[in-house]
DRENDO-1510 file (C-alpha; in Angstrom, 1 decimal, always signed):
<recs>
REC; n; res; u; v; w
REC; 1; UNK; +141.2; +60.2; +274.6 .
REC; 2; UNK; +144.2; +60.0; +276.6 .
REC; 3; UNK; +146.7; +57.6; +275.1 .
REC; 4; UNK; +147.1; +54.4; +277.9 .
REC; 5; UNK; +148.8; +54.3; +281.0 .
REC; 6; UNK; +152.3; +52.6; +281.6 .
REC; 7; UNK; +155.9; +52.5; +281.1 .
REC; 8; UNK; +156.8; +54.7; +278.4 .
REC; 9; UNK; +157.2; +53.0; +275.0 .
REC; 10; UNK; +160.9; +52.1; +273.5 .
REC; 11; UNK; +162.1; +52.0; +270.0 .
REC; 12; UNK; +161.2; +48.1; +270.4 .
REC; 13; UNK; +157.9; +48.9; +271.4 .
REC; 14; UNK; +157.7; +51.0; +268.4 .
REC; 15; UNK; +159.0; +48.7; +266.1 .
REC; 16; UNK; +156.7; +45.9; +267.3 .
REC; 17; UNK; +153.5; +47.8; +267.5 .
REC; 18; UNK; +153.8; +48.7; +264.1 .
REC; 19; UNK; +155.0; +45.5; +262.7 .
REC; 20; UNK; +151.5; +43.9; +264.5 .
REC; 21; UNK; +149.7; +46.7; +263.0 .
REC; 22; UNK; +151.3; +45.9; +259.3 .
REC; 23; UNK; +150.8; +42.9; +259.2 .
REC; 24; UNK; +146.7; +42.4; +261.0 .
REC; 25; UNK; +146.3; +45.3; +258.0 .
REC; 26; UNK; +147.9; +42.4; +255.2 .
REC; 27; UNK; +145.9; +39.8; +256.9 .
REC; 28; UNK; +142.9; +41.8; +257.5 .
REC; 29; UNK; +142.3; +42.6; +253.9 .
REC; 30; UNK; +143.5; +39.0; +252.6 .
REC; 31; UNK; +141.6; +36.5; +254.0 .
REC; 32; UNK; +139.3; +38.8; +256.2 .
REC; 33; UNK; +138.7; +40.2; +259.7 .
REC; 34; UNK; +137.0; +36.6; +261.2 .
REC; 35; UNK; +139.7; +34.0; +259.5 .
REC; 36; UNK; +142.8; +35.8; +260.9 .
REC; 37; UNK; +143.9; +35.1; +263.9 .
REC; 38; UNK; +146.2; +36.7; +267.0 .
REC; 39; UNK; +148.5; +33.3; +265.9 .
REC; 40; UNK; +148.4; +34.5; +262.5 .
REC; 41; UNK; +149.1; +38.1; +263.1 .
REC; 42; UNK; +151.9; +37.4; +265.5 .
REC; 43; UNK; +153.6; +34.9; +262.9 .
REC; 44; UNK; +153.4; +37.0; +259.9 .
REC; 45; UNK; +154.9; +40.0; +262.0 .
REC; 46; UNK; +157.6; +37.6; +264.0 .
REC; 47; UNK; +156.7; +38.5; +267.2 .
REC; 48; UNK; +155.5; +36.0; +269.8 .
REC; 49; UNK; +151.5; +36.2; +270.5 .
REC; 50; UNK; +151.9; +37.7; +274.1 .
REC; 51; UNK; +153.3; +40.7; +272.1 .
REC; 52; UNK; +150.3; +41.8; +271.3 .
REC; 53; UNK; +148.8; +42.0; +274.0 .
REC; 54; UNK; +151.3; +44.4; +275.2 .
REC; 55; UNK; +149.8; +46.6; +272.7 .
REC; 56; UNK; +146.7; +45.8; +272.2 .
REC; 57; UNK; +143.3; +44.2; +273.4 .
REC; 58; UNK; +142.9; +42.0; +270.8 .
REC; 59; UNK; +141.8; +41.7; +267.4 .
REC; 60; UNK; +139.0; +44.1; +267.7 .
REC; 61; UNK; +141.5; +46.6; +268.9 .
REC; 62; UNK; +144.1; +46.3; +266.0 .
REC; 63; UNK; +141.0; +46.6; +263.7 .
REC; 64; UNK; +139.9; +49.6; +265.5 .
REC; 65; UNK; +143.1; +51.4; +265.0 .
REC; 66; UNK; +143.9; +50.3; +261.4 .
REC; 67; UNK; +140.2; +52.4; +260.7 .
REC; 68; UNK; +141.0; +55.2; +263.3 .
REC; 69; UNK; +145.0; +55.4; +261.3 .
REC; 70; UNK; +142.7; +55.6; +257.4 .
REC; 71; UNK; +140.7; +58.8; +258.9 .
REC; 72; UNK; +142.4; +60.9; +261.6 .
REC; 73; UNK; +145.3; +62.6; +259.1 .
REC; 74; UNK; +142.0; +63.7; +256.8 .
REC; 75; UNK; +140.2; +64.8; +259.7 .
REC; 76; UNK; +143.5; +67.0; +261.3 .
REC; 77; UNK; +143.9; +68.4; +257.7 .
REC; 78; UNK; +140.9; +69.1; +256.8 .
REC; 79; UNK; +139.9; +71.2; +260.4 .
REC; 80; UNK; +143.1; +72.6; +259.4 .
REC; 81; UNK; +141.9; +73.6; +255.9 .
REC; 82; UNK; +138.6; +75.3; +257.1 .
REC; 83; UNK; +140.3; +77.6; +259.5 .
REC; 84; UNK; +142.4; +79.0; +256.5 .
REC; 85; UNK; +141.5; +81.9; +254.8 .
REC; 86; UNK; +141.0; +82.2; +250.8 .
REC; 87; UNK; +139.2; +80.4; +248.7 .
REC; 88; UNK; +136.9; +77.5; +249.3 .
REC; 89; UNK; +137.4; +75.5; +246.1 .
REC; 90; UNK; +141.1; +75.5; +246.5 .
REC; 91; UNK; +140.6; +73.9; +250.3 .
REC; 92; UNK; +138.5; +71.6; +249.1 .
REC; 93; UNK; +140.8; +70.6; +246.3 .
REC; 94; UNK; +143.3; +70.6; +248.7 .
REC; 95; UNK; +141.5; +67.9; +251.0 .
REC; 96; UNK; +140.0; +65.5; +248.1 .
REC; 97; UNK; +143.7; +65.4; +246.7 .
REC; 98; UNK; +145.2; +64.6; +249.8 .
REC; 99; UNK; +142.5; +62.2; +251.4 .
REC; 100; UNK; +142.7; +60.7; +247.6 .
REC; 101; UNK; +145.9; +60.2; +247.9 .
REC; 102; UNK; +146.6; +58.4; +251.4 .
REC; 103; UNK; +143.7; +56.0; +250.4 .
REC; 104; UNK; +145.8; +55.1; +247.4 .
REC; 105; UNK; +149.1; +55.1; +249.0 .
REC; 106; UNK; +150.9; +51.9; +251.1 .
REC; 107; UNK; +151.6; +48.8; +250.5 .
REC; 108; UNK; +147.9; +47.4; +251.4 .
REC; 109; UNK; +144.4; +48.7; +250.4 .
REC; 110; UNK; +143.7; +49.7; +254.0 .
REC; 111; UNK; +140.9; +52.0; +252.9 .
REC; 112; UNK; +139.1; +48.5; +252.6 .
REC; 113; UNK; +139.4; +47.6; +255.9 .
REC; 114; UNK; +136.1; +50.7; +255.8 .
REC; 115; UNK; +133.9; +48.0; +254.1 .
REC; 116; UNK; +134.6; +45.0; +256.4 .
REC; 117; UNK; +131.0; +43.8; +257.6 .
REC; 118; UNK; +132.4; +43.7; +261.4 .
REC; 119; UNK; +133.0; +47.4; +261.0 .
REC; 120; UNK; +129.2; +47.8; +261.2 .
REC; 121; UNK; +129.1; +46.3; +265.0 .
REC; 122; UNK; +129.5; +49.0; +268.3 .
REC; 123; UNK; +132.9; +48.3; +268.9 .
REC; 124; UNK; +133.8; +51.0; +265.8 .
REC; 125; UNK; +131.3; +53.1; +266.8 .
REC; 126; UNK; +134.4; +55.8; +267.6 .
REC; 127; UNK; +135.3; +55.1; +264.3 .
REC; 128; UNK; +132.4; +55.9; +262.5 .
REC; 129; UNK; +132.1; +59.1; +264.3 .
REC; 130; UNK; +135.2; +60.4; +263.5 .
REC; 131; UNK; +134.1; +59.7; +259.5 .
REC; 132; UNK; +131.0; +61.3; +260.3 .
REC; 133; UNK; +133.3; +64.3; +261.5 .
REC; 134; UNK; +135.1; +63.9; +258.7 .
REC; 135; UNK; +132.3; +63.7; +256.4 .
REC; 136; UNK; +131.0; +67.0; +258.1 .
REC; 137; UNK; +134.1; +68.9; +257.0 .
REC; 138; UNK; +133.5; +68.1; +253.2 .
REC; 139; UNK; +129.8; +69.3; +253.9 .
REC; 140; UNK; +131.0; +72.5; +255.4 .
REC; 141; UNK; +134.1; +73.0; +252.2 .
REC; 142; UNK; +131.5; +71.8; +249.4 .
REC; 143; UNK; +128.7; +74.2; +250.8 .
REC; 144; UNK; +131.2; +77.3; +251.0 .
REC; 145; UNK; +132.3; +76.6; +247.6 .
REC; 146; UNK; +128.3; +76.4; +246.0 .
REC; 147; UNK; +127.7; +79.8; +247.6 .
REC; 148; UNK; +131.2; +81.1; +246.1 .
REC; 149; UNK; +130.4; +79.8; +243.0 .
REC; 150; UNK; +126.5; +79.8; +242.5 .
REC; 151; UNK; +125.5; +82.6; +245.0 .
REC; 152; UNK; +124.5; +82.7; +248.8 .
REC; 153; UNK; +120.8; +81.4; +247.8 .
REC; 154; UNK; +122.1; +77.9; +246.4 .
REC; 155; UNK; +122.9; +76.4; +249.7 .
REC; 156; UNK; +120.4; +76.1; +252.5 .
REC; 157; UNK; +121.3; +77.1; +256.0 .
REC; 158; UNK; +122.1; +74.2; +258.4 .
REC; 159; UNK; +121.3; +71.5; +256.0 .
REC; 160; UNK; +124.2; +69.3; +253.4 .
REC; 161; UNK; +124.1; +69.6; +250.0 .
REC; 162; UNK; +123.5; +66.6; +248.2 .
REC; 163; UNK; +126.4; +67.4; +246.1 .
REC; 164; UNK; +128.6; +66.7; +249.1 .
REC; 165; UNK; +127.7; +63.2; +249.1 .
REC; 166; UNK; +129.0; +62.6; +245.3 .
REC; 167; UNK; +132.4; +64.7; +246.1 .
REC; 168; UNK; +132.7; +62.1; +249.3 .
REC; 169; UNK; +132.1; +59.0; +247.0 .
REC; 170; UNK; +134.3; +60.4; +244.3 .
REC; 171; UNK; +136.8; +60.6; +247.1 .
REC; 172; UNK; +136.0; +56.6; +248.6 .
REC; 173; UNK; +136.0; +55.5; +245.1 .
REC; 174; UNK; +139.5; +55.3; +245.0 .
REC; 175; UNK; +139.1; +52.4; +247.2 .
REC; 176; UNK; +137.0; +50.7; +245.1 .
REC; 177; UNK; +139.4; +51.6; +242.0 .
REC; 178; UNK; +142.4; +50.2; +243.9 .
REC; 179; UNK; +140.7; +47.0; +244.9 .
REC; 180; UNK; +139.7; +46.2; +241.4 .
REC; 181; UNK; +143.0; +47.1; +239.8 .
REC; 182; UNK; +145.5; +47.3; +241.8 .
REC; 183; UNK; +148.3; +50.1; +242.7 .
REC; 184; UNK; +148.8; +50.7; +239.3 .
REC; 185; UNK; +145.2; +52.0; +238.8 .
REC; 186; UNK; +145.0; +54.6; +241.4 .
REC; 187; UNK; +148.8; +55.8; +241.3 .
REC; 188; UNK; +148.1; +59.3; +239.3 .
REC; 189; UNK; +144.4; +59.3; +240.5 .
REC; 190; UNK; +144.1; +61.8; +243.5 .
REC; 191; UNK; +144.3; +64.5; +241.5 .
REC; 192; UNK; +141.9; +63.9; +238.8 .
REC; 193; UNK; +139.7; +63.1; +241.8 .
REC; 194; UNK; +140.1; +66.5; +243.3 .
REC; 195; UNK; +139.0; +68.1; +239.3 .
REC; 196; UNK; +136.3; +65.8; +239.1 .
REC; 197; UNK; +134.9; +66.8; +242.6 .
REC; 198; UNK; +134.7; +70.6; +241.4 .
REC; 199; UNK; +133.5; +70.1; +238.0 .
REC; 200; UNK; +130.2; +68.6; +239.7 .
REC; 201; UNK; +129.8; +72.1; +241.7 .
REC; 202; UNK; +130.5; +73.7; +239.0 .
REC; 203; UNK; +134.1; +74.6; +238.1 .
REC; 204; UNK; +135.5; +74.5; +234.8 .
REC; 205; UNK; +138.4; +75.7; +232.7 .
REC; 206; UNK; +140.6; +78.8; +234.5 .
REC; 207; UNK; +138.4; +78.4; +237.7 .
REC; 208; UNK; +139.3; +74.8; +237.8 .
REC; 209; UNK; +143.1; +75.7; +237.0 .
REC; 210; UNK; +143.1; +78.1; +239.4 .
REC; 211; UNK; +142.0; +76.0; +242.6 .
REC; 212; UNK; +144.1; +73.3; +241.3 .
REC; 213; UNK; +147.1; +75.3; +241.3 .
REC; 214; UNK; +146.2; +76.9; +245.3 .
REC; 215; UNK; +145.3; +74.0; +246.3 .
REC; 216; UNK; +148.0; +72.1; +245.3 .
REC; 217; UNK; +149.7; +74.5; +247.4 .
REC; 218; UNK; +148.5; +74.5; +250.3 .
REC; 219; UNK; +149.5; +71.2; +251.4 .
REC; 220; UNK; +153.1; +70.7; +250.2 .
REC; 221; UNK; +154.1; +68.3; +252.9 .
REC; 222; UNK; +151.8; +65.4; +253.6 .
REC; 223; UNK; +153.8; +62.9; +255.3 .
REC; 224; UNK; +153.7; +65.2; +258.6 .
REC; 225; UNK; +149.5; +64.4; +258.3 .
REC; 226; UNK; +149.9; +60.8; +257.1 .
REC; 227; UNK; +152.9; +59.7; +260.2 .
REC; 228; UNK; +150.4; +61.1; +262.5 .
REC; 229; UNK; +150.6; +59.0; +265.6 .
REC; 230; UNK; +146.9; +56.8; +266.9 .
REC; 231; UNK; +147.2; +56.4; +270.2 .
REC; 232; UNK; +143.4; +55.1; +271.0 .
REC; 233; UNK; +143.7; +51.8; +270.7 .
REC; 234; UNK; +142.0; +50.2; +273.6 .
</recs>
């Protein structure tokens, strides 16, 4: 979509969108999505109310780019990641580590903000279809790698492996992991995420090392995916 019309934005606009957005994220996953209020959010992020409204169309809004901010870097990485050539279980190591790794990064859980009950209703519906997307891409890299590994005949044209929705929740889990115990739990876990998600199609011992080590690799810089800008916040 194309980012909103107007004056073009200042560092202080900059500064103060993203101190609204930090702190409806704290708020958001402390006391929940219906207690907080604009009041609230404006307070905790010393800006007067009005502010955000500059930025944004309410609470529904800030919501809606808090989810879009959790799914867009894994989405850009991993189109990124099935257009390069090489092997699939290294690209798919590549993504689970990465994706892993932003959902256990930051100061808040903001992976959590996924499992809100208001995120069911149609005002995330662009949401959810960018996760679908997203969700698409591990199909495609967990499909490529069962035909690499097990033969052409192990995947069936056109239709997801089942396998691809255990790699996904090993992935998500991390969420789950950091809610339950904290920062501490999920600081080294990315990785062993990204083994466990090829051990279930298959990979084991050198094989395993190997992707590890190329897919490691190919994504040596991820704070160029994760300081991606979301612009859609209307």
């Amino acid at each position: 979509m194309t980012p909103p019309s107007g004056r073009p934005r200042t560092g202080a606009d900059r500064d103060t969108r993203g101190a609204v957005l930090a702190a409806a994220a704290v708020l958001f996953s402390s006391v929940g999505y219906t207690a907080t209020s604009t009041y609230a959010i404006a307070d905790r992020a010393g800006v007067k109310q009005a502010s955000i409204y500059h930025h944004f169309r309410g609470k529904d809004a800030l919501l809606r780019t808090l989810l879009l901010e959790t799914v867009r870097p894994s989405l850009a990485l991993a189109d990124q990641l099935l257009a390069e050539p090489g092997d699939p279980a290294a690209r798919l190591w590549a993504l689970c580590d990465a994706d892993a790794r932003w959902l256990a990064d930051g100061p808040v859980n903001i992976g959590g903000l996924m499992q809100l009950p208001e995120v069911e209703g149609e005002a995330f519906g662009e949401f959810h279809e960018e996760r679908a997307a997203l969700r698409g891409r591990y199909d495609a890299l967990v499909a490529a790698v069962l035909r690499a590994v097990h033969g052409p005949d192990r995947v069936t044209t056109g239709v997801a492996p089942p396998e691809a929705t255990l790699v996904f929740g090993l992935v998500e889990s991390v969420i789950t992991a950091r809610r339950t115990g904290g920062t501490a739990a999920v600081a080294d876990l990315a990785p062993v995420v990204a083994d466990a998600a090829l051990r279930v199609l298959g990979l084991h011992g050198p094989s395993l090392g190997g992707a590890r080590t190329a897919g490691a690799a190919l994504v040596p810089g991820l704070d160029r995916w994760a300081s991606a800008p979301v612009h859609d916040v209307g």
